[in-house]
C-alpha positions as CSV (number, residue, x, y, z in Angstrom):
1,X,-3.2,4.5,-35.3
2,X,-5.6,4.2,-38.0
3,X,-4.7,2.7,-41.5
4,X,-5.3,6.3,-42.9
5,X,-3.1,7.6,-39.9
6,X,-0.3,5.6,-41.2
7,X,-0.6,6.3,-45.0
8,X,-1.0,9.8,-43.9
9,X,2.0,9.8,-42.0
10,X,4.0,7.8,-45.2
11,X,3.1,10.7,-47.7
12,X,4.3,13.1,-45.4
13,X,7.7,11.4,-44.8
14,X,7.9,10.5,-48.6
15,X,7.5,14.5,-49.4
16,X,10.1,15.3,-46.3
17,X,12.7,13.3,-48.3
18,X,11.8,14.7,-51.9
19,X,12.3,18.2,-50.4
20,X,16.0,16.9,-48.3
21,X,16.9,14.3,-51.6
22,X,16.1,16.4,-54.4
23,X,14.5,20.2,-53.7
24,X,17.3,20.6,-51.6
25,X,20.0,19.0,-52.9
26,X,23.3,20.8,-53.6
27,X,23.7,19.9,-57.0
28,X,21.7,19.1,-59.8
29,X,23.2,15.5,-60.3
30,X,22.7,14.6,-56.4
31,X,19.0,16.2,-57.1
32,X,18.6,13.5,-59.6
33,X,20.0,10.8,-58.1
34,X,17.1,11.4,-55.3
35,X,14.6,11.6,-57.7
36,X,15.5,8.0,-59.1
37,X,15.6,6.8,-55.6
38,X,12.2,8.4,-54.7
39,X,9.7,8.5,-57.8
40,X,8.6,5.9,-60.0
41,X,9.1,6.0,-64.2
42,X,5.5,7.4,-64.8
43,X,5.9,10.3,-62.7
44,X,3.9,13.2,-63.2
45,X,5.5,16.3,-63.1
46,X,3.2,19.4,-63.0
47,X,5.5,22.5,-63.3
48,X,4.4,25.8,-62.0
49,X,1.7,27.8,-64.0
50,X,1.3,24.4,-66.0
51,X,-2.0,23.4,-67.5
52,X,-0.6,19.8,-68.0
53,X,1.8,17.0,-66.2
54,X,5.1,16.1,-68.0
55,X,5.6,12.5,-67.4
56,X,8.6,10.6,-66.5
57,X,11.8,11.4,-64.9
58,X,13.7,12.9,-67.4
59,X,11.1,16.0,-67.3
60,X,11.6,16.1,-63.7
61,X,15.2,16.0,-64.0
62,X,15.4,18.6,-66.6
63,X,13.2,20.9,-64.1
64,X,15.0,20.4,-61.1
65,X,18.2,22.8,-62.0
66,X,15.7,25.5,-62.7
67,X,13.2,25.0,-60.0
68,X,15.3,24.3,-56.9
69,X,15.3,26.8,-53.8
70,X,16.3,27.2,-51.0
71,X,15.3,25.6,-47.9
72,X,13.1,27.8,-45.6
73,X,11.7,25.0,-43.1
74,X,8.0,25.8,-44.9
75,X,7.7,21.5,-45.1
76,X,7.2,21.6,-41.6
77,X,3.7,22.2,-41.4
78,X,2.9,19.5,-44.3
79,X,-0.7,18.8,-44.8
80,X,-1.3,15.4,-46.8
């Protein structure tokens, strides 16, 4: 496996566990917790329909209550 293989493969793992830890989670607060765990302080957050990021956690976390759905397996075919 290639270098690029391998990174490949660690961004697609990475995003399985945002979607399980935090697009999925059953509560906002368990939704955050997995966002600390996952995503570093100057996260960028691009919100749907936005023309520009929001950085940092706390804009994620504020999102995630409002943007969370259900899971319907569509991470299975990630492309990185």
């Amino acid at each position: 496996m290639t270098t690029q293989q391998t990174q490949t493969e660690q961004n697609k793992s990475l995003v399985r566990r945002y979607y399980e830890e935090v697009g999925n989670a059953a509560t906002a607060d368990i939704a955050s917790a997995g966002a600390d765990r996952l995503l570093s302080n100057d996260f960028t957050f691009y919100p749907p329909n936005a023309a520009e990021g929001e950085q940092g956690l706390d804009n994620l976390t504020g999102a995630v209550g409002r943007l969370r759905l259900p899971s319907t397996g569509a991470n299975d075919g990630l492309i990185a």
